[in-house]
C-alpha positions in Angstrom: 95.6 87.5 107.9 98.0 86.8 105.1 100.3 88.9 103.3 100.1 88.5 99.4 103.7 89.1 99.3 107.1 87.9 100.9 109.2 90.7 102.2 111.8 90.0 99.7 108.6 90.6 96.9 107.9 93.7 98.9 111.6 95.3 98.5 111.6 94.6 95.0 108.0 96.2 94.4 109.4 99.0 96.7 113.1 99.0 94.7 111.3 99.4 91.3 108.8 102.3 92.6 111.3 104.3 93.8 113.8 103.7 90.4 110.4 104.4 88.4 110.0 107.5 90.4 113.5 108.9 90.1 113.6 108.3 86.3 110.4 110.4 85.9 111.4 112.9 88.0 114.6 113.2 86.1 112.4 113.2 83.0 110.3 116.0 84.4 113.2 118.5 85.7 115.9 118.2 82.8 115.5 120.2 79.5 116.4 118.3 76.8 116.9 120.9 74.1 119.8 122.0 76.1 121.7 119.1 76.3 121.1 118.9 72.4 122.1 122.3 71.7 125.4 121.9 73.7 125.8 119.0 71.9 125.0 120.5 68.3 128.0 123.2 69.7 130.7 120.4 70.3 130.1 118.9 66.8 130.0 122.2 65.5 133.5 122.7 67.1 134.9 119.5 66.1 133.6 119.9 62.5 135.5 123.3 62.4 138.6 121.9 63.7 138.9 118.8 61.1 138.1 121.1 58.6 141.0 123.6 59.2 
């Protein structure tokens, strides 16, 4: 019996599933509206400071 792919193919399939994985698990665990508050803050800051 044949495999339908090389095992180069088959690290690359393998490579990309576990990239895909990470990303969404990143996606899933991080809280955006954090990152954008403390970023809201810094411009906030740095509005303040060129202004006085």
């Amino acid at each position: 019996m044949e495999l339908p792919f090389t095992n180069l193919e088959m690290a690359f399939i393998l490579l990309a599933f576990v990239i895909f994985s990470f990303f969404t698990l990143a996606s899933i665990y991080t809280d955006p509206d954090e990152k954008n508050e403390v970023l809201e803050n810094k411009t906030k800051l740095q509005k303040e400071n060129c202004v006085s």
